[in-house]
C-alpha positions in Angstrom: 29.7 -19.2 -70.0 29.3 -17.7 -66.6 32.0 -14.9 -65.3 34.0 -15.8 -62.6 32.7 -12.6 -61.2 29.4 -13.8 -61.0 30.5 -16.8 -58.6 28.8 -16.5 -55.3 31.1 -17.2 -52.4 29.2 -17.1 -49.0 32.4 -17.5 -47.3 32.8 -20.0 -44.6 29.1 -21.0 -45.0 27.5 -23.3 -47.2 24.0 -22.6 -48.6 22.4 -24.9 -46.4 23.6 -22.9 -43.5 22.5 -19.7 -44.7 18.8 -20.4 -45.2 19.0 -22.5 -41.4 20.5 -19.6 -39.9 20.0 -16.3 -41.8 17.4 -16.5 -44.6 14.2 -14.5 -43.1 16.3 -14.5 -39.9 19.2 -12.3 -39.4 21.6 -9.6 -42.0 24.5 -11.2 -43.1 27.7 -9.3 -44.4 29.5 -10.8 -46.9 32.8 -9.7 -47.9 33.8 -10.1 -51.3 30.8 -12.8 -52.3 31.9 -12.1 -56.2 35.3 -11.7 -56.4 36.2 -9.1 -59.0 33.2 -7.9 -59.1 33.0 -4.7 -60.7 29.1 -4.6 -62.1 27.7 -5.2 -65.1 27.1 -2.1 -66.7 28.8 1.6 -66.5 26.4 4.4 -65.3 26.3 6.0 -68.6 24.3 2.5 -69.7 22.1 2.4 -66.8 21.1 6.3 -68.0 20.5 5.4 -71.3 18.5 2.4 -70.1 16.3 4.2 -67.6 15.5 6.1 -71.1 13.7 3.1 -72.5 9.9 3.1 -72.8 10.6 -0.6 -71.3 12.4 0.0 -68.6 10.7 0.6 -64.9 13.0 3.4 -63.7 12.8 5.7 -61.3 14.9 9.0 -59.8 15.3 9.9 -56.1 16.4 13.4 -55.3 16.8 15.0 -52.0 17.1 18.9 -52.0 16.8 21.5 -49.3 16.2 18.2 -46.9 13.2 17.5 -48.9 12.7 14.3 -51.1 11.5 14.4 -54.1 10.7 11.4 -56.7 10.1 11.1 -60.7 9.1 8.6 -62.6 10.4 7.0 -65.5 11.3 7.0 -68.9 13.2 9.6 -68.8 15.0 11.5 -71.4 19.2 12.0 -71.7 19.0 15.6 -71.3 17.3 15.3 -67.4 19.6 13.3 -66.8 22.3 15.3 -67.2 21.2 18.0 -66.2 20.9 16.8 -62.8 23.2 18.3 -59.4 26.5 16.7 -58.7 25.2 14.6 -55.2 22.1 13.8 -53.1 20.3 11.5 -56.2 19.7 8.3 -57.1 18.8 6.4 -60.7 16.9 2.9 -60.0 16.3 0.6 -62.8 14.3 -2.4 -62.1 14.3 -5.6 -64.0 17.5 -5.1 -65.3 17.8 -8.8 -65.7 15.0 -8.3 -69.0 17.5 -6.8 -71.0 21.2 -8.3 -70.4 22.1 -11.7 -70.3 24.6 -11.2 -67.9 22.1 -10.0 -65.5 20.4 -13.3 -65.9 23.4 -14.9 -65.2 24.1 -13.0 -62.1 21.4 -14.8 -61.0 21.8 -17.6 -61.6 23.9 -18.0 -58.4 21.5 -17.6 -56.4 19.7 -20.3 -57.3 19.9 -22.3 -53.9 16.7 -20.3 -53.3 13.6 -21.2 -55.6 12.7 -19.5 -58.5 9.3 -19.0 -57.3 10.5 -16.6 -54.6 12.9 -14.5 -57.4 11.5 -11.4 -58.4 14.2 -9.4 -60.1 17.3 -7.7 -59.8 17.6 -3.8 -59.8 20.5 -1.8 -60.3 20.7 1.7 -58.9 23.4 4.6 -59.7 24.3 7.5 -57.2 27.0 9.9 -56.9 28.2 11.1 -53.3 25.2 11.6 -50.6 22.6 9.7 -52.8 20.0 7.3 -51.5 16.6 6.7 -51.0 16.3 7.0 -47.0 15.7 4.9 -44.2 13.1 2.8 -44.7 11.9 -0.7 -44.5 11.3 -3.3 -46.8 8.8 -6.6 -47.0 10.7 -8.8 -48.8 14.5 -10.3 -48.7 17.1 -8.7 -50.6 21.1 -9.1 -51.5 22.3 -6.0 -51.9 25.9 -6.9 -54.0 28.3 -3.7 -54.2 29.4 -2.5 -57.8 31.6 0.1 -58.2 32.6 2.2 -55.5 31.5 2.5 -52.3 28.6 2.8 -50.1 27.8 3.1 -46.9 24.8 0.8 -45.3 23.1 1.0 -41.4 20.8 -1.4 -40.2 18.7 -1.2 -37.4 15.9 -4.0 -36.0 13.9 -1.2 -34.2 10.2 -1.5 -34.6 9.4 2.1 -34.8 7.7 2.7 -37.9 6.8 6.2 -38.3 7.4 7.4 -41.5 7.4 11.1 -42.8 4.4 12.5 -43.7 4.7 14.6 -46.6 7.5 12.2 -48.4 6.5 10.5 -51.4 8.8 7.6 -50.4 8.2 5.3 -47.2 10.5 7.1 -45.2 11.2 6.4 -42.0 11.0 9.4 -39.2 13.6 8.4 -36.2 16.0 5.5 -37.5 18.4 4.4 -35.2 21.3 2.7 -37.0 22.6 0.2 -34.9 25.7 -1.2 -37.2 27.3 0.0 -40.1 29.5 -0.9 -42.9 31.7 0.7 -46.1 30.7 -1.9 -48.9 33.3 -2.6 -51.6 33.1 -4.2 -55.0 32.3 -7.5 -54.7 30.6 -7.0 -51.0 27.3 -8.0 -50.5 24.8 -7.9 -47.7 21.8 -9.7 -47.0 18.7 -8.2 -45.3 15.6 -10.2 -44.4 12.2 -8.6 -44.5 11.4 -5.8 -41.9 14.7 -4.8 -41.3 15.2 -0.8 -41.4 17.9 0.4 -43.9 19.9 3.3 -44.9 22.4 2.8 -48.2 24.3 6.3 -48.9 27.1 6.5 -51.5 30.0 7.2 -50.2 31.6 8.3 -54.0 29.6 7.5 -57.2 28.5 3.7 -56.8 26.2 1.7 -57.9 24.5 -1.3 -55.9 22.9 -4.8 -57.5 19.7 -5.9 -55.4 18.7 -9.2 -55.9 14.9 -9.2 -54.5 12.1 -12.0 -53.8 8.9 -11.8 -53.9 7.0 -11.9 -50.7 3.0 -11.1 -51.5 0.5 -10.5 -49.0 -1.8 -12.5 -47.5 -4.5 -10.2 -48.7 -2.8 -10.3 -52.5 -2.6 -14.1 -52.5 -6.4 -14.5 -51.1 -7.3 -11.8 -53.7 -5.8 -13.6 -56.7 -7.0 -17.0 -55.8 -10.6 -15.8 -56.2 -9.9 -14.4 -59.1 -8.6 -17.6 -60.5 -11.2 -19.6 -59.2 -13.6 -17.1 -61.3 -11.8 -18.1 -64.2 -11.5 -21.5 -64.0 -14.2 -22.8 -61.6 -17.2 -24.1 -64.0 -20.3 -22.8 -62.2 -23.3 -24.6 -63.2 -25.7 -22.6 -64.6 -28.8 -21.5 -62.2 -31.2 -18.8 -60.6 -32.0 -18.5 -57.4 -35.5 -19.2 -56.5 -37.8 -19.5 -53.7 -41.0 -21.2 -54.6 -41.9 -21.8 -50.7 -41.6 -17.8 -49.5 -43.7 -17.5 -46.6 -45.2 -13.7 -46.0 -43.2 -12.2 -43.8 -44.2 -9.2 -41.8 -41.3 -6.9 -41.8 -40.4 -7.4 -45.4 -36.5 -5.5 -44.7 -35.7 -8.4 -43.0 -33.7 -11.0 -44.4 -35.0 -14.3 -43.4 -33.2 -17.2 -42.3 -34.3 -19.1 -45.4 -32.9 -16.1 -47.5 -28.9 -16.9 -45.8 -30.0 -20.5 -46.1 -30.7 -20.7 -50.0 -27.5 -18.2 -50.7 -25.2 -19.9 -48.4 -26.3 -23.1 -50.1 -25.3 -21.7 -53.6 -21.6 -20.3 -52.2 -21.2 -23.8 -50.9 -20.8 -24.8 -54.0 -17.5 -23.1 -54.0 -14.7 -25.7 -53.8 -11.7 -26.5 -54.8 -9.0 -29.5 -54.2 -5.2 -29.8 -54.5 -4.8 -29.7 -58.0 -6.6 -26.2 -57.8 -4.1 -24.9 -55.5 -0.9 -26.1 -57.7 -2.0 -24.8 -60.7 -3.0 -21.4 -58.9 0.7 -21.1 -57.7 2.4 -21.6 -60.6 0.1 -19.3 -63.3 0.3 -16.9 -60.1 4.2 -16.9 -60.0 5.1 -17.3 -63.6 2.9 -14.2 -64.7 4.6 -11.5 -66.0 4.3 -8.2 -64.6 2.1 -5.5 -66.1 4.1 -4.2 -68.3 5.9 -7.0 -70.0 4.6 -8.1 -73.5 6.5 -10.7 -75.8 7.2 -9.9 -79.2 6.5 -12.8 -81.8 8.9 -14.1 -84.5 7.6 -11.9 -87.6 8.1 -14.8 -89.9 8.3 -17.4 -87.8 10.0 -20.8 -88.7 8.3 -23.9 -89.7 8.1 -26.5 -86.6 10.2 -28.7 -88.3 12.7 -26.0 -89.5 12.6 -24.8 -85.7 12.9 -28.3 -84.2 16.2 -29.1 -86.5 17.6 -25.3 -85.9 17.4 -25.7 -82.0 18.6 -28.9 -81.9 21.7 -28.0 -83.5 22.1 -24.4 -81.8 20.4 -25.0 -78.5 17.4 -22.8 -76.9 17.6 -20.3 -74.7 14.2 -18.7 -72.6 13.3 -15.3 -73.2 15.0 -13.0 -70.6 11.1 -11.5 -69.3 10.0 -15.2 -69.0 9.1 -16.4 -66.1 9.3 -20.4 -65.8 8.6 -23.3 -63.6 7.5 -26.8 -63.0 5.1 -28.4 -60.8 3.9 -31.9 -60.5 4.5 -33.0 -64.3 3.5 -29.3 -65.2 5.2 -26.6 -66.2 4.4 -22.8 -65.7 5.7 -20.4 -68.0 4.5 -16.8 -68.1 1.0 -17.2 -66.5 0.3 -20.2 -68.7 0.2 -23.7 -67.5 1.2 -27.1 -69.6 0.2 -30.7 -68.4 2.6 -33.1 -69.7 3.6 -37.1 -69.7 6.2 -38.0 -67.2 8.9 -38.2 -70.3 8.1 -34.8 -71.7 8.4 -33.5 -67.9 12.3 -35.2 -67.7 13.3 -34.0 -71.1 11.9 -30.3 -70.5 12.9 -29.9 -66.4 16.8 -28.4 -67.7 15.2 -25.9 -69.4 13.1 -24.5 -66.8 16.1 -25.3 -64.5 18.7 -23.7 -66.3 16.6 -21.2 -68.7 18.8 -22.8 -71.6 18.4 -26.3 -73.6 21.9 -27.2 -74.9 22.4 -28.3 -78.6 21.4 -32.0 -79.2 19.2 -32.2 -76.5 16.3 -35.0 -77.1 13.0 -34.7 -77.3 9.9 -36.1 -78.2 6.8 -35.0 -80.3 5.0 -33.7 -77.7 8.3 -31.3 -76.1 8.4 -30.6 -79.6 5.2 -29.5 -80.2 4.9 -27.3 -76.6 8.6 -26.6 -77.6 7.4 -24.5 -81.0 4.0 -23.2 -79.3 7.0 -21.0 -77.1 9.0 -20.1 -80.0 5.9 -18.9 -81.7 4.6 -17.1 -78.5 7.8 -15.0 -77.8 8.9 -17.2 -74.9 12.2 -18.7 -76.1 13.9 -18.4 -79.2 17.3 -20.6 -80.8 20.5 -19.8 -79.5 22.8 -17.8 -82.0 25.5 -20.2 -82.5 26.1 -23.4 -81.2 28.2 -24.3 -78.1 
């Protein structure tokens, strides 16, 4: 059951309208988008999960107008040993370890999952932040508790400063500004220079989406296509090589022969699908799934989820293509009725109790129980 505090209200627009008019467009303030929203965790949990091998965490300090940045896992004793103001705790992936993180999510699902990266929660006490700076993705940037201020500028000056070991910008400019309260949220689309400075001790939810570069999509692609093109085995040969008389050059029957071989480099729309879904559904680096140590038989497993329901590992990464489904860098071709019967889960990230399926959702059903990627709800609803 989702909190009424986790109920996006976009005010007097509908979701349709936001994506015509602001998404990758223009900021958007929204005042009280979650009503009663509070957070979902106090600042002494977001401590004591920055302290988790796990967790991607991360301190910001600024000190003697120099910023300074550490890495985590950190341990309880640095953290409270730090100065009253002027730092910030960031936690990424907060949505791997509590449900209701997931859930938060959840509303904002009028965008795709393929463009959802994760949501990070950071803590600061009065004067913390990270800096100006820009960012190349969209973000929702949903006030907890208390209060901080955020300035926005659309200036194109990018000078950052030198010596920082954040991308800080040199000369920002604010050009509006606003005090968010619990339950406010703004939007920023990529590019747009920010500055986020706690007015008391706050912390702030950022719902982020992927946005990769050209030069990381081209990269990965290739690297696909080295896995899975089948290149038919061959050496290259030149049984007609004429002398030559400069024998640095390269001949033009040298690019001829090689340029013949790369041609053999192609790939079709099938290719491209499956590329984009292993692509998005990977896990990042450091996730890893931990197996069922005595794992149920898949006929125990099948009658166990079918009375208590399933529910998708909260580090798994799901989707669905044309009758395919993606889950965690891994791709499953199935029959147009497997593909109906399995779509809610990747949907929803749940299957509810009773929910039909046939032997072969079964069967790719267990291969993600064994794997780590799902596992039966506790008790049935």
């Amino acid at each position: 059951m989702i909190d009424q505090s986790h109920v996006l209200s976009l005010g007097e627009i509908t979701p349709k309208d936001f994506l015509r008019t602001y998404w990758q467009k223009k900021p958007l303030l929204i005042r009280q988008a979650f009503t009663g929203f509070n957070g979902l965790l106090s600042p002494n949990e977001l401590m004591q999960l920055a302290c988790d091998q796990e967790a991607q965490s991360r301190l910001v300090i600024q000190k003697n107008k120099k910023w300074h940045l550490r890495q985590g896992p950190f341990t309880r004793s640095e953290l409270t040993r730090l100065p009253q103001k002027n730092w910030t705790l960031l936690v990424q992936d907060v949505n791997h370890f509590l449900v209701s993180a997931r859930e938060l999510l959840t509303s904002f699902r009028f965008i795709p999952h393929v463009r959802l990266d994760d949501l990070m929660v950071s803590y600061a006490p009065r004067g913390g932040g990270v800096g100006p700076h820009f960012d190349s993705y969209d973000v929702f940037l949903l006030q907890g508790m208390g209060q901080r201020r955020w300035q926005i500028s659309s200036q194109c000056d990018r000078e950052i400063i030198a010596d920082a070991p954040l991308r800080i910008l040199t000369n920002f400019q604010p050009e509006q500004e606003w005090i968010l309260e619990p339950g406010d949220m703004l939007y920023l689309p990529p590019q747009y220079a920010h500055n986020g400075i706690a007015e008391d001790d706050c912390m702030t939810y950022s719902i982020g989406f992927r946005a990769p570069s050209h030069h990381e999509i081209i990269t990965q692609f290739l690297v696909y296509l080295q896995d899975h093109f089948d290149i038919k085995e061959g050496l290259y040969s030149d049984p007609d090589l004429q002398l030559q008389s400069h024998p640095s050059l390269i001949s033009q029957a040298f690019y001829e022969k090689i340029n013949a071989v790369l041609e053999k480099l192609k790939w079709n729309q099938k290719d491209i699908e499956d590329f984009i879904g292993i692509y998005f559904s990977e896990p990042k680096s450091h996730v890893f799934f931990d197996q069922p140590v005595r794992p149920l038989s898949e006929r125990v497993f099948i009658r166990t989820a079918k009375e208590n329901g399933l529910q998708i590992n909260l580090k798994s990464r799901i989707l669905s293509g044309n009758h395919t489904f993606y889950i965690n860098g891994e791709s499953f071709e199935v029959s147009s009725k497997t593909y109906e019967e399995l779509l809610n889960l990747a949907d929803d990230y749940e299957l509810p109790h009773s929910f039909v399926a046939n032997k072969e959702s079964e069967k790719i059903l267990y291969l993600w129980y064994v794997n780590g990627y799902l596992s039966i709800k506790t008790s049935s609803r």
